[in-house]
mmCIF file of the N, C-alpha and C atoms, coordinates in Angstrom:
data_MODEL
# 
_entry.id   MODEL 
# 
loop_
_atom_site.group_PDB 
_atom_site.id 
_atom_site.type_symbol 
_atom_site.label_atom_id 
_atom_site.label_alt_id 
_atom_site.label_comp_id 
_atom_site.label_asym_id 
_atom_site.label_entity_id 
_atom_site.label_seq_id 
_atom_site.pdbx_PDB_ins_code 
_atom_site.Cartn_x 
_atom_site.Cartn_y 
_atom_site.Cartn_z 
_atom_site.occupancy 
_atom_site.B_iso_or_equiv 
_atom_site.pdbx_formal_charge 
_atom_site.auth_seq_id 
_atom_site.auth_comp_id 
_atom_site.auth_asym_id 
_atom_site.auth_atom_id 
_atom_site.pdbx_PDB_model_num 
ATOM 1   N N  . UNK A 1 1  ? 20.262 204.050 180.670 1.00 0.00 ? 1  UNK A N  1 
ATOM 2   C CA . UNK A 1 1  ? 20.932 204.389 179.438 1.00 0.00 ? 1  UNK A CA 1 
ATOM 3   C C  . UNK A 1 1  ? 21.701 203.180 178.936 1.00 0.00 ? 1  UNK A C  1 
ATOM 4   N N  . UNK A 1 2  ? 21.953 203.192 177.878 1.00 0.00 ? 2  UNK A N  1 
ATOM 5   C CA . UNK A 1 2  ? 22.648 201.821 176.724 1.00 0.00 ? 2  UNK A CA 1 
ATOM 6   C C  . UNK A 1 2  ? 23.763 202.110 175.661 1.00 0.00 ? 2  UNK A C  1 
ATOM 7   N N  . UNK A 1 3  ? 25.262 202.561 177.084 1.00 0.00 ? 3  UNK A N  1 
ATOM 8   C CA . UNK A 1 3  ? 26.003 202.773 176.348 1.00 0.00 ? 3  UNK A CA 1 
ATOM 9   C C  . UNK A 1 3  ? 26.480 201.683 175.738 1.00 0.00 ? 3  UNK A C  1 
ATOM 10  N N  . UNK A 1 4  ? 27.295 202.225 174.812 1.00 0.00 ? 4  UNK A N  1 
ATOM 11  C CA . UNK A 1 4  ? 28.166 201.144 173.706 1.00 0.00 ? 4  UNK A CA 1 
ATOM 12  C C  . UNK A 1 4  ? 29.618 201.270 174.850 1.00 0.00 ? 4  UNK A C  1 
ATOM 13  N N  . UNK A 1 5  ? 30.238 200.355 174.562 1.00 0.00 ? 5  UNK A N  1 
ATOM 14  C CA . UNK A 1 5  ? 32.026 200.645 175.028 1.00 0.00 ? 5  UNK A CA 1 
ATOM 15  C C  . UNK A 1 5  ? 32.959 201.883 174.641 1.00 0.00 ? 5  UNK A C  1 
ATOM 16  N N  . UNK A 1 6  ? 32.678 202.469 173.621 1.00 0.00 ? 6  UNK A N  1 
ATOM 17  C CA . UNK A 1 6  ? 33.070 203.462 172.812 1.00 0.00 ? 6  UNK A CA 1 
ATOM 18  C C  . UNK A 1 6  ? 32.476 204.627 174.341 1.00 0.00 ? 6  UNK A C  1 
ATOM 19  N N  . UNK A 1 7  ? 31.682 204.412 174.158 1.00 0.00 ? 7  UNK A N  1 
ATOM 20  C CA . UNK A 1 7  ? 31.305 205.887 174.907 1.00 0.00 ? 7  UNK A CA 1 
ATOM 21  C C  . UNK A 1 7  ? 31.010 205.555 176.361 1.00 0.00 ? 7  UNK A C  1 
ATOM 22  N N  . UNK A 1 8  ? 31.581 204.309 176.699 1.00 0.00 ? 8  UNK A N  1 
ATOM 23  C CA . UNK A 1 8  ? 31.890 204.157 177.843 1.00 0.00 ? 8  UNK A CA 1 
ATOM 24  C C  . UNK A 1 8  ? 33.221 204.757 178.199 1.00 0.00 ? 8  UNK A C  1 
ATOM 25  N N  . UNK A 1 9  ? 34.179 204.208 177.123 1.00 0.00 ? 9  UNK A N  1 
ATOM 26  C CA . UNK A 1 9  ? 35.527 204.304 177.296 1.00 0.00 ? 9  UNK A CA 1 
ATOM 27  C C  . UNK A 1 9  ? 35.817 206.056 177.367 1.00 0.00 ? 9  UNK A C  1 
ATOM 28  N N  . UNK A 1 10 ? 34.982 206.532 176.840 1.00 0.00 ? 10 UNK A N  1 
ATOM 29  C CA . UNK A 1 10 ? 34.945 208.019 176.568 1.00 0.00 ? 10 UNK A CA 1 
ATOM 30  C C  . UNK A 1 10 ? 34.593 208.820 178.287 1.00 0.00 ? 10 UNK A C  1 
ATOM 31  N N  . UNK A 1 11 ? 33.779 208.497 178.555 1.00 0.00 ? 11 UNK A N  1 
ATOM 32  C CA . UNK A 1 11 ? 33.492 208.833 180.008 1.00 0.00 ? 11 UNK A CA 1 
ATOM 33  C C  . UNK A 1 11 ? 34.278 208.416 180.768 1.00 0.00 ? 11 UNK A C  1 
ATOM 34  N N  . UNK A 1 12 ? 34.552 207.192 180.973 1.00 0.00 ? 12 UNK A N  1 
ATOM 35  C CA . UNK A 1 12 ? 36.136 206.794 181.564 1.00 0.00 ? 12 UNK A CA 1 
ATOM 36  C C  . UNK A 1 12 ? 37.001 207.641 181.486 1.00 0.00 ? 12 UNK A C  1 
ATOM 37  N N  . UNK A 1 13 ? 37.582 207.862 180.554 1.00 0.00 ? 13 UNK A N  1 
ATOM 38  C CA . UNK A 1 13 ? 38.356 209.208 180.098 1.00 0.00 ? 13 UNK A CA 1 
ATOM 39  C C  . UNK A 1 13 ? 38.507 210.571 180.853 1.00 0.00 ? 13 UNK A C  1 
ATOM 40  N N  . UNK A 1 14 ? 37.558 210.872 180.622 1.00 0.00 ? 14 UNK A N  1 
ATOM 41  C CA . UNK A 1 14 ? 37.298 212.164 180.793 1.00 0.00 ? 14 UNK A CA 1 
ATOM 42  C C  . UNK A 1 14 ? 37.106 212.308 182.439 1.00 0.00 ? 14 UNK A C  1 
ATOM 43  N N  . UNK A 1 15 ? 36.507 211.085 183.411 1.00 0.00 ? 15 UNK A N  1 
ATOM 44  C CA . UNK A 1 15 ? 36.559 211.385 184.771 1.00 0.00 ? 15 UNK A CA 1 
ATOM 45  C C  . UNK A 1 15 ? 37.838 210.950 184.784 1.00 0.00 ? 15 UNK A C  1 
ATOM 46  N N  . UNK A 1 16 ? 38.545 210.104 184.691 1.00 0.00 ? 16 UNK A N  1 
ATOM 47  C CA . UNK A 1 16 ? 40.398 210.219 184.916 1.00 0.00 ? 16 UNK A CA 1 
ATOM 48  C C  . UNK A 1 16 ? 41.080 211.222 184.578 1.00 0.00 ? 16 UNK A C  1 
ATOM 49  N N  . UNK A 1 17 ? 40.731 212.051 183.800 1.00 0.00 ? 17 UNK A N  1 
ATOM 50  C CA . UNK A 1 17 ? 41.351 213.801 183.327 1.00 0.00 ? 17 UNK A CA 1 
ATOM 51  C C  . UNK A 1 17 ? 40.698 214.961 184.755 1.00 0.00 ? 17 UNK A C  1 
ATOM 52  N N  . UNK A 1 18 ? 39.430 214.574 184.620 1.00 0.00 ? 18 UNK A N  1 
ATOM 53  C CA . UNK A 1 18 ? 38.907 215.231 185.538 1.00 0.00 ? 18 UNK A CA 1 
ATOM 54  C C  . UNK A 1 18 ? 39.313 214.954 186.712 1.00 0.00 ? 18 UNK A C  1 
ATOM 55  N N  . UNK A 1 19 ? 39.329 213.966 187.415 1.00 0.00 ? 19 UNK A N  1 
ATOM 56  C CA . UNK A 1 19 ? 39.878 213.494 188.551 1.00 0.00 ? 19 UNK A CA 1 
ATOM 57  C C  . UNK A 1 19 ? 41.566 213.739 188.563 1.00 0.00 ? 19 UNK A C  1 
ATOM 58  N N  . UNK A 1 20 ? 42.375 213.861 187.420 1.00 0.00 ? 20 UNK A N  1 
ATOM 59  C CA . UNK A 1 20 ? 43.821 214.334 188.289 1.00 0.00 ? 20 UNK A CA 1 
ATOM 60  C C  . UNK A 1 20 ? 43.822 215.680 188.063 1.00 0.00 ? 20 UNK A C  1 
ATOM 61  N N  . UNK A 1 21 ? 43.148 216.706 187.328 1.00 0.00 ? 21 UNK A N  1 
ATOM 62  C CA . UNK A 1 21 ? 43.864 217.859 187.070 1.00 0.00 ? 21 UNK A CA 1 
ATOM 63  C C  . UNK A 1 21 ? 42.833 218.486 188.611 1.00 0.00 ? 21 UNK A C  1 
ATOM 64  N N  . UNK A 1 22 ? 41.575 217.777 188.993 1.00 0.00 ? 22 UNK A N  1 
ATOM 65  C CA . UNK A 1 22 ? 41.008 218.014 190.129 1.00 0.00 ? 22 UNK A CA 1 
ATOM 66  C C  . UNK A 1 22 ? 41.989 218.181 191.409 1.00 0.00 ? 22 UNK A C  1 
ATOM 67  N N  . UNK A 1 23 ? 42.506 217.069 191.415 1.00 0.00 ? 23 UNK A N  1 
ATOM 68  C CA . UNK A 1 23 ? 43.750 217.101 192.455 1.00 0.00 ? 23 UNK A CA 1 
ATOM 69  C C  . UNK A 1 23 ? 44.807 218.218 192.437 1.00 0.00 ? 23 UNK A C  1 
ATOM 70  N N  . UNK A 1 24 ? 45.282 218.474 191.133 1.00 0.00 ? 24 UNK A N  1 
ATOM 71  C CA . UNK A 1 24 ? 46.247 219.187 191.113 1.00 0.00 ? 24 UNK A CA 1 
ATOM 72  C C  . UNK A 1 24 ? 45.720 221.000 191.305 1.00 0.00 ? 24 UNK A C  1 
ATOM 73  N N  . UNK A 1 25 ? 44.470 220.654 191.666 1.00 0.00 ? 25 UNK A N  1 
ATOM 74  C CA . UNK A 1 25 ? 43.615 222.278 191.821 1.00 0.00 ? 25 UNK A CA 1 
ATOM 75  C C  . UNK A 1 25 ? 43.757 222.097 193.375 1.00 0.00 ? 25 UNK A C  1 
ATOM 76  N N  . UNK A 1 26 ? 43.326 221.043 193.638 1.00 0.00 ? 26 UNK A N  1 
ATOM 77  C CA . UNK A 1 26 ? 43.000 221.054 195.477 1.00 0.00 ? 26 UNK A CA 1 
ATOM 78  C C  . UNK A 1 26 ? 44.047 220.825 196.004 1.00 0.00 ? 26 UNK A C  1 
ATOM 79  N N  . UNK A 1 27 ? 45.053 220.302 195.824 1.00 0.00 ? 27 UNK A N  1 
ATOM 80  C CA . UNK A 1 27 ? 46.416 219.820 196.524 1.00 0.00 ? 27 UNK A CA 1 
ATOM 81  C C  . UNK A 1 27 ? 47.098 220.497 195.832 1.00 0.00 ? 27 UNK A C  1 
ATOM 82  N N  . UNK A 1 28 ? 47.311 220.422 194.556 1.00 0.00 ? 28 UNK A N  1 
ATOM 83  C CA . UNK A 1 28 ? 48.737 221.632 193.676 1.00 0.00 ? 28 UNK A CA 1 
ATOM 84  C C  . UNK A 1 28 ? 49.980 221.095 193.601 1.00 0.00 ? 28 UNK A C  1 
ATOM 85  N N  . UNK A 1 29 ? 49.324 219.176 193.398 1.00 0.00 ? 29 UNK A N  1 
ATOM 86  C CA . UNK A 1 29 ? 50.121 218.096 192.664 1.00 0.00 ? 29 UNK A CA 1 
ATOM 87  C C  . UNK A 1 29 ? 49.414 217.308 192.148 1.00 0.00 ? 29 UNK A C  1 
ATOM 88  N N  . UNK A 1 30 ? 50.122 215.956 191.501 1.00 0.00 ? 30 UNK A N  1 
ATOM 89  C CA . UNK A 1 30 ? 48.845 214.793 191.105 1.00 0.00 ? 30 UNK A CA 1 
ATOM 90  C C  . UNK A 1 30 ? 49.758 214.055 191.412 1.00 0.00 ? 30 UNK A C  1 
ATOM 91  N N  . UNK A 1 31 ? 49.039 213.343 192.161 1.00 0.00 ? 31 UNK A N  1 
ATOM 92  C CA . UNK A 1 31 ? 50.505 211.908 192.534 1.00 0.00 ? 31 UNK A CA 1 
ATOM 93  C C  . UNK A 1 31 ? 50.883 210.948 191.440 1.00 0.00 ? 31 UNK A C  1 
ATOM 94  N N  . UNK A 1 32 ? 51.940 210.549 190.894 1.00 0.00 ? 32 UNK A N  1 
ATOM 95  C CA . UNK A 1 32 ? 52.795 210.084 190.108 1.00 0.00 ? 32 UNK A CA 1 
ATOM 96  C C  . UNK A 1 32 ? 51.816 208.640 189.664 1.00 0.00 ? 32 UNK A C  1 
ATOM 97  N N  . UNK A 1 33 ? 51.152 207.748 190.338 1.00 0.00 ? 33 UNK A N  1 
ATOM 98  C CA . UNK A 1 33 ? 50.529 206.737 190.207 1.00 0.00 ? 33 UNK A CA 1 
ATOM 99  C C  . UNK A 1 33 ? 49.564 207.528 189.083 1.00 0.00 ? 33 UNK A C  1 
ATOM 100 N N  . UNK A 1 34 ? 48.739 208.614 189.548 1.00 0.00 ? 34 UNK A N  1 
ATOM 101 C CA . UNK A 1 34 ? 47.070 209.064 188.746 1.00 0.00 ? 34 UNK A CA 1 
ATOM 102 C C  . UNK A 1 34 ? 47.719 210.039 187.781 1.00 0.00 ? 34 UNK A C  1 
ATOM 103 N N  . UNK A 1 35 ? 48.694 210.393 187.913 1.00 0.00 ? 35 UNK A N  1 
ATOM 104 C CA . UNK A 1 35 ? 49.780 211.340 186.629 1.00 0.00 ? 35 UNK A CA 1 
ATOM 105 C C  . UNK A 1 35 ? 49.463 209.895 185.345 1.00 0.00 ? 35 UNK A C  1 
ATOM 106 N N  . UNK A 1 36 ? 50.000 208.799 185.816 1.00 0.00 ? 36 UNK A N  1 
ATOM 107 C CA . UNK A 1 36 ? 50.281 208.292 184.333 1.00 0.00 ? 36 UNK A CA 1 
ATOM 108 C C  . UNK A 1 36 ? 48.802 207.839 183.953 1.00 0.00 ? 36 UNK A C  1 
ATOM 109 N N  . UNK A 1 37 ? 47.875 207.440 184.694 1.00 0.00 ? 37 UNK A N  1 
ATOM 110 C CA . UNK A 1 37 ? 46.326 206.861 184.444 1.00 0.00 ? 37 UNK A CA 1 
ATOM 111 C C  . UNK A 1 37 ? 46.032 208.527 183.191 1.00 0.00 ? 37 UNK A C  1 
ATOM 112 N N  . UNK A 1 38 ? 46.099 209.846 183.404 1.00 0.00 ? 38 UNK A N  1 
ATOM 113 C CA . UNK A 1 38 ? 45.479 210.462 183.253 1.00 0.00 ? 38 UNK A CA 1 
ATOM 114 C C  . UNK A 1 38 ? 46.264 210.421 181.663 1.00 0.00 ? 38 UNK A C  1 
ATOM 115 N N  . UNK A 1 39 ? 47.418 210.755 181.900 1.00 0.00 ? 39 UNK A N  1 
ATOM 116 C CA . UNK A 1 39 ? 48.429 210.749 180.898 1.00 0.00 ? 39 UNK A CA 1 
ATOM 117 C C  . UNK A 1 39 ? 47.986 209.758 179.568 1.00 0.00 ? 39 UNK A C  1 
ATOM 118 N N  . UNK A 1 40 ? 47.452 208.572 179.805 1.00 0.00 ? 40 UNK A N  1 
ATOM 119 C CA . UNK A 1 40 ? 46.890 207.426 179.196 1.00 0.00 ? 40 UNK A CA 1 
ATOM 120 C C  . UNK A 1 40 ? 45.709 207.985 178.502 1.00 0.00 ? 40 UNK A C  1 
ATOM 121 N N  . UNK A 1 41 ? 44.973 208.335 179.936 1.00 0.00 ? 41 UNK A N  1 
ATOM 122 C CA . UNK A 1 41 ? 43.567 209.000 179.059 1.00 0.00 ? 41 UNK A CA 1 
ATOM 123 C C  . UNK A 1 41 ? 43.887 209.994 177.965 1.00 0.00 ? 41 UNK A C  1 
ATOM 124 N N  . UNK A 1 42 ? 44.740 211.236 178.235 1.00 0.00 ? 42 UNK A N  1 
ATOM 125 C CA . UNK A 1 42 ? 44.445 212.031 177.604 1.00 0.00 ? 42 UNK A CA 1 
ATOM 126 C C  . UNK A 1 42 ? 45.146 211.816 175.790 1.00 0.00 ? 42 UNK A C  1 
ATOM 127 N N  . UNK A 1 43 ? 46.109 211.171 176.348 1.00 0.00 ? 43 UNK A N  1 
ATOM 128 C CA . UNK A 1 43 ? 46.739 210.242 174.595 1.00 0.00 ? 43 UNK A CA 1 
ATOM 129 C C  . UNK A 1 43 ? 45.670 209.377 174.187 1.00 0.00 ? 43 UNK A C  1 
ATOM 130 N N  . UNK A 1 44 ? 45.014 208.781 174.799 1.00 0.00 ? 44 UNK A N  1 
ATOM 131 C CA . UNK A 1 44 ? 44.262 207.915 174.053 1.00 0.00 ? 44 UNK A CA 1 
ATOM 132 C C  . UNK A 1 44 ? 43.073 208.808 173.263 1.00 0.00 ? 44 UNK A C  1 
ATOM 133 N N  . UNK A 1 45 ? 42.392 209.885 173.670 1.00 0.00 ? 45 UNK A N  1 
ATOM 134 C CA . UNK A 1 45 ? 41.818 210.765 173.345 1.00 0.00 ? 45 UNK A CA 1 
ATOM 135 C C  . UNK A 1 45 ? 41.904 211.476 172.435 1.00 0.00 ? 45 UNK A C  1 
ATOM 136 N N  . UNK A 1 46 ? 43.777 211.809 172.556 1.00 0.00 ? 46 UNK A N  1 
ATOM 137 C CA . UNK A 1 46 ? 44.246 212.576 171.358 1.00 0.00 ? 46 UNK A CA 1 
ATOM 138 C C  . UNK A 1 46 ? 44.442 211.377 169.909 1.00 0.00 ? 46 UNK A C  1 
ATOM 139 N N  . UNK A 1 47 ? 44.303 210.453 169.912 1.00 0.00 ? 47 UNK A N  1 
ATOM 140 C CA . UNK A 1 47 ? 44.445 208.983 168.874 1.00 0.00 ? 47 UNK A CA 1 
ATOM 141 C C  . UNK A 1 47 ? 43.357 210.093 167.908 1.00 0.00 ? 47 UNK A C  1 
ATOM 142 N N  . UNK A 1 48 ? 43.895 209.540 166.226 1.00 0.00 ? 48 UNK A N  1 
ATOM 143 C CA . UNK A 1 48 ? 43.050 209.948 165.712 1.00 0.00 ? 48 UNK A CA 1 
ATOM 144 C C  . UNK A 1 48 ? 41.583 209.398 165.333 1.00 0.00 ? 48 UNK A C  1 
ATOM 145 N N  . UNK A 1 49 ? 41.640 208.059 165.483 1.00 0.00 ? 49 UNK A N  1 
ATOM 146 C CA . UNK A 1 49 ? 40.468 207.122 165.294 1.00 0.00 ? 49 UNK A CA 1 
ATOM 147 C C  . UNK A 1 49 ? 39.672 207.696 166.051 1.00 0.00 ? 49 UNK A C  1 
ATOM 148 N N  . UNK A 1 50 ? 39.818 207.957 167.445 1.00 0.00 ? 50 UNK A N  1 
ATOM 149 C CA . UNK A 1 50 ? 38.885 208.667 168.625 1.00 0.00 ? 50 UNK A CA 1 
ATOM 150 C C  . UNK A 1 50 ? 38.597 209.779 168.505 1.00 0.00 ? 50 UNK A C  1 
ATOM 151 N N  . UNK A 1 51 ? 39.244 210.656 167.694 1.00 0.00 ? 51 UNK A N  1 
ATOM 152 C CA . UNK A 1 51 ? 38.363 212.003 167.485 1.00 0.00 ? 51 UNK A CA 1 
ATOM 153 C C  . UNK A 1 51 ? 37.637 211.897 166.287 1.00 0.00 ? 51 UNK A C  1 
ATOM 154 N N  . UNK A 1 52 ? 38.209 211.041 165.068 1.00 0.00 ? 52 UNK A N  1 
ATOM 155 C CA . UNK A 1 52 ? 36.918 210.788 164.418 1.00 0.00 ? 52 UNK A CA 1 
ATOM 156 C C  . UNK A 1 52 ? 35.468 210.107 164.811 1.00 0.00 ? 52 UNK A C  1 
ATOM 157 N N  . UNK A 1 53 ? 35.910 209.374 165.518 1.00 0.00 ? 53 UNK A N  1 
ATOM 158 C CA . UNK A 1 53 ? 34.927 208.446 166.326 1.00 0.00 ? 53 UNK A CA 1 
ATOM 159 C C  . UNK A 1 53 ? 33.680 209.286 166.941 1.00 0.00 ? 53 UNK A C  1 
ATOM 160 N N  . UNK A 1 54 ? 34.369 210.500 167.378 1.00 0.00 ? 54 UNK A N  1 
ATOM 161 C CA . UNK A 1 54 ? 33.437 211.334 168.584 1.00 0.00 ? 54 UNK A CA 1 
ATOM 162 C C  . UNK A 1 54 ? 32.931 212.507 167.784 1.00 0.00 ? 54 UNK A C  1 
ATOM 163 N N  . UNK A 1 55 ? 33.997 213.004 166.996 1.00 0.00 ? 55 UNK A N  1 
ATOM 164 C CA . UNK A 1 55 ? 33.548 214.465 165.662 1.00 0.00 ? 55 UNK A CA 1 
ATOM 165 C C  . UNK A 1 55 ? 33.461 214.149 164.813 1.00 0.00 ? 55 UNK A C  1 
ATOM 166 N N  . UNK A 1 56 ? 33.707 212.782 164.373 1.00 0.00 ? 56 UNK A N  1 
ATOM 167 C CA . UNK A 1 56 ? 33.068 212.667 162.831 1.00 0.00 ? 56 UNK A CA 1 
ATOM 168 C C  . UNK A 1 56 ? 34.182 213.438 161.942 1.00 0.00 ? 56 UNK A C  1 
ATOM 169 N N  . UNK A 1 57 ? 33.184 214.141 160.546 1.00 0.00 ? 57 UNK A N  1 
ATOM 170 C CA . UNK A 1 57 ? 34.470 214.996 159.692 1.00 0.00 ? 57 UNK A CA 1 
ATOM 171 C C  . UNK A 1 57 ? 34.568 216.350 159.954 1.00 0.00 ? 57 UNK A C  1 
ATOM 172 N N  . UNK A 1 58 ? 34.228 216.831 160.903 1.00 0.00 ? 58 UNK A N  1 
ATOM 173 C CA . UNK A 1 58 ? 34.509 218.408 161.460 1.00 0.00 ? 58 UNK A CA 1 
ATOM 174 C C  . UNK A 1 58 ? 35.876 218.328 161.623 1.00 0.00 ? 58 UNK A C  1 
ATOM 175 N N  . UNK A 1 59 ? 36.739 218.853 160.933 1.00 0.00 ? 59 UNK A N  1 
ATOM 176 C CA . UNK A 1 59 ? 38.325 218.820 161.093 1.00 0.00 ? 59 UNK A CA 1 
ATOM 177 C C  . UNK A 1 59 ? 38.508 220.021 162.176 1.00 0.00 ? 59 UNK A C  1 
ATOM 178 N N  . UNK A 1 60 ? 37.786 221.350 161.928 1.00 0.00 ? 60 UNK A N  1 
ATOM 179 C CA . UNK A 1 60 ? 38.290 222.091 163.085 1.00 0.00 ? 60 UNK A CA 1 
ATOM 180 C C  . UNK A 1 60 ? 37.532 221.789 164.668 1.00 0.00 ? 60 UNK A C  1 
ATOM 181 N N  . UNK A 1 61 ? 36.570 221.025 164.818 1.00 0.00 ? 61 UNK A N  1 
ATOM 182 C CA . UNK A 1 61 ? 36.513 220.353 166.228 1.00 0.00 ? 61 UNK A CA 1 
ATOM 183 C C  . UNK A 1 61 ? 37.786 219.614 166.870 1.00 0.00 ? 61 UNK A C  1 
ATOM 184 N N  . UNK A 1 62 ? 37.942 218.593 165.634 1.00 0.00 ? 62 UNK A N  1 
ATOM 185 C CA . UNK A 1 62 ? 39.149 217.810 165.965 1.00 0.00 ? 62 UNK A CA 1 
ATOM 186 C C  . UNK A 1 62 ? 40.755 218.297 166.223 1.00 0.00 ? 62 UNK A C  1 
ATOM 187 N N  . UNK A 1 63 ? 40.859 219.513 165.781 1.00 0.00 ? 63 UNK A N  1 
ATOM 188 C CA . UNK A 1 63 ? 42.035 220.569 165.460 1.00 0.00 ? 63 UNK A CA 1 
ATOM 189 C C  . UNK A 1 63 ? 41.831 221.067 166.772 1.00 0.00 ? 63 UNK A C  1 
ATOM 190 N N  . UNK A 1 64 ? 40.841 221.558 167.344 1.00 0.00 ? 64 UNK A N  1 
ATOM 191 C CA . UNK A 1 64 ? 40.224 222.070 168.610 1.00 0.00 ? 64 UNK A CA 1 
ATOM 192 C C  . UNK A 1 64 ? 40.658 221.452 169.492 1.00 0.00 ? 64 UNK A C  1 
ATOM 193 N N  . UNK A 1 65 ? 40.125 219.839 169.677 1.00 0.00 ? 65 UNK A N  1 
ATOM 194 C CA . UNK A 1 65 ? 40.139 219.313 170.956 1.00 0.00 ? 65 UNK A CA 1 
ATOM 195 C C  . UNK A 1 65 ? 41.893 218.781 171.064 1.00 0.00 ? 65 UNK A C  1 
ATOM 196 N N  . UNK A 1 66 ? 42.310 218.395 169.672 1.00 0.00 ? 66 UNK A N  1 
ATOM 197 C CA . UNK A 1 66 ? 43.739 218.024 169.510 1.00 0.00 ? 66 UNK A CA 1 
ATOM 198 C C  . UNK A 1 66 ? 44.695 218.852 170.364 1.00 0.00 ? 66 UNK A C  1 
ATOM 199 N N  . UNK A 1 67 ? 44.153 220.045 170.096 1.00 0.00 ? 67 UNK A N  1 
ATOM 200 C CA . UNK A 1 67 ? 45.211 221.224 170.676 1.00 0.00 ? 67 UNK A CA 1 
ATOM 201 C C  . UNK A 1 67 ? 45.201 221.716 172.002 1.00 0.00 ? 67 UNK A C  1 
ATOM 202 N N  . UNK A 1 68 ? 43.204 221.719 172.569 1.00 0.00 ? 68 UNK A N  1 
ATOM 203 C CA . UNK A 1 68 ? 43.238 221.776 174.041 1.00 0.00 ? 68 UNK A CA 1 
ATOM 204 C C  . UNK A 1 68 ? 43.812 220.346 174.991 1.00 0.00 ? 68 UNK A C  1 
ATOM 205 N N  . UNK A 1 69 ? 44.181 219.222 174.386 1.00 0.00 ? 69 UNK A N  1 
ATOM 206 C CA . UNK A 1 69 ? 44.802 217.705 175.358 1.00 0.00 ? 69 UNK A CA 1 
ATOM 207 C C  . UNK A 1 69 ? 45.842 218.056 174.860 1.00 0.00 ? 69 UNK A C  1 
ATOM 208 N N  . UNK A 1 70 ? 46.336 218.507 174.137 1.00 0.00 ? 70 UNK A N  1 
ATOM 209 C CA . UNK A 1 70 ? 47.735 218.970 173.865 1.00 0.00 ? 70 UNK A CA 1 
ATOM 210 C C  . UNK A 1 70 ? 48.603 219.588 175.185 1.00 0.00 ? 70 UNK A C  1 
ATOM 211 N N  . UNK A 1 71 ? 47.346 220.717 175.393 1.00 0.00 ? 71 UNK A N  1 
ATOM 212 C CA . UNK A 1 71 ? 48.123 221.855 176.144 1.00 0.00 ? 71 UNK A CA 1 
ATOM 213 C C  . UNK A 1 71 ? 47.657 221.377 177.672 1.00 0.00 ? 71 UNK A C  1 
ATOM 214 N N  . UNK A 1 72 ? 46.840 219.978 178.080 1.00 0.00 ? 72 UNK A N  1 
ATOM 215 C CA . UNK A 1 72 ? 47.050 219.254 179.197 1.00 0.00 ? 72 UNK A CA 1 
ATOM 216 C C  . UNK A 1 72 ? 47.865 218.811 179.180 1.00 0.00 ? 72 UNK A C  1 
ATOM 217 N N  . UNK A 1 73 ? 48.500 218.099 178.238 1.00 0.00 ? 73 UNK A N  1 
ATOM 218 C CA . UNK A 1 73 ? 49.316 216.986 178.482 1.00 0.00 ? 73 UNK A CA 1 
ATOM 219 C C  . UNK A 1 73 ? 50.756 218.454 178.480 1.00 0.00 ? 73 UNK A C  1 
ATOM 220 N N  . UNK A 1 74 ? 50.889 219.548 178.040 1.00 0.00 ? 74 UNK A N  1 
ATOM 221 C CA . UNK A 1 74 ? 51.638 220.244 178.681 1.00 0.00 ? 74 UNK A CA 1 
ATOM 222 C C  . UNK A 1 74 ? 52.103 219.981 180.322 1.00 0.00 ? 74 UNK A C  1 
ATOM 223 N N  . UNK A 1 75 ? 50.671 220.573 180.859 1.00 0.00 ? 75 UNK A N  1 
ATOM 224 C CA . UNK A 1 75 ? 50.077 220.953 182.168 1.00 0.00 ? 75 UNK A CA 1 
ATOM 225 C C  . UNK A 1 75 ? 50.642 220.081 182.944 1.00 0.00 ? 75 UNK A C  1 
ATOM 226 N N  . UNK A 1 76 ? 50.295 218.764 182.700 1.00 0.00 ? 76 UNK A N  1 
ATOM 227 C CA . UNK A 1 76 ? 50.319 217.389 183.266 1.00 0.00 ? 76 UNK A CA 1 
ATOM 228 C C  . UNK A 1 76 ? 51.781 217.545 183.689 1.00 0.00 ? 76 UNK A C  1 
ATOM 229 N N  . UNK A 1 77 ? 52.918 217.489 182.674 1.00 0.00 ? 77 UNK A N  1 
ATOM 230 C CA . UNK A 1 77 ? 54.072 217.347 182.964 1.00 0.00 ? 77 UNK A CA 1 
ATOM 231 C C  . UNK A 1 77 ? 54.901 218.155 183.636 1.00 0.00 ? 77 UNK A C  1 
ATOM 232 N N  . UNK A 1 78 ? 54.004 219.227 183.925 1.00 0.00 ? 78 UNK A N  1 
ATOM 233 C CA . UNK A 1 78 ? 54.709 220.293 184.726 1.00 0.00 ? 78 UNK A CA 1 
ATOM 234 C C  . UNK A 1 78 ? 54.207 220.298 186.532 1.00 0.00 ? 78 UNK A C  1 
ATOM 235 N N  . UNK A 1 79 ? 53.200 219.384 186.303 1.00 0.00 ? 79 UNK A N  1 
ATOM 236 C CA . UNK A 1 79 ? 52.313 219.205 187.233 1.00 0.00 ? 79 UNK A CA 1 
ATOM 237 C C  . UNK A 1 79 ? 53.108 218.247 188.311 1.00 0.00 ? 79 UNK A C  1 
# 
């Protein structure tokens, strides 16, 4: 496959989200080091350039995904 950086950076992402809220399922913490990596991901995600980037002009996708990293980055901090 012949990703671009864009959708590299995107998969990056998403296994650093995946990988701490993983932890915080199996252990029922995220250690403070992979707290802020994920924390990074999931703001950078929420950027608006990046959800246009990924949805284009579907405003309620973007309203969608805005609101489900929202309510991680809740999670995260309680985590």
């Amino acid at each position: 496959m012949d990703y671009d950086f864009d959708e590299e950076l995107m998969m990056l992402d998403v296994a650093i989200i995946a990988t701490g809220f993983g932890q915080l399922i199996l252990q029922g913490k995220i250690d403070d080091n992979v707290k802020d990596f994920v924390q990074l991901s999931i703001l950078r995600q929420m950027n608006s350039q990046v959800l246009d980037a990924f949805l284009g002009n579907n405003e309620q996708w973007k309203y969608e995904r805005y609101k489900y990293l929202s309510k991680l980055l809740d999670i995260l901090e309680e985590a």
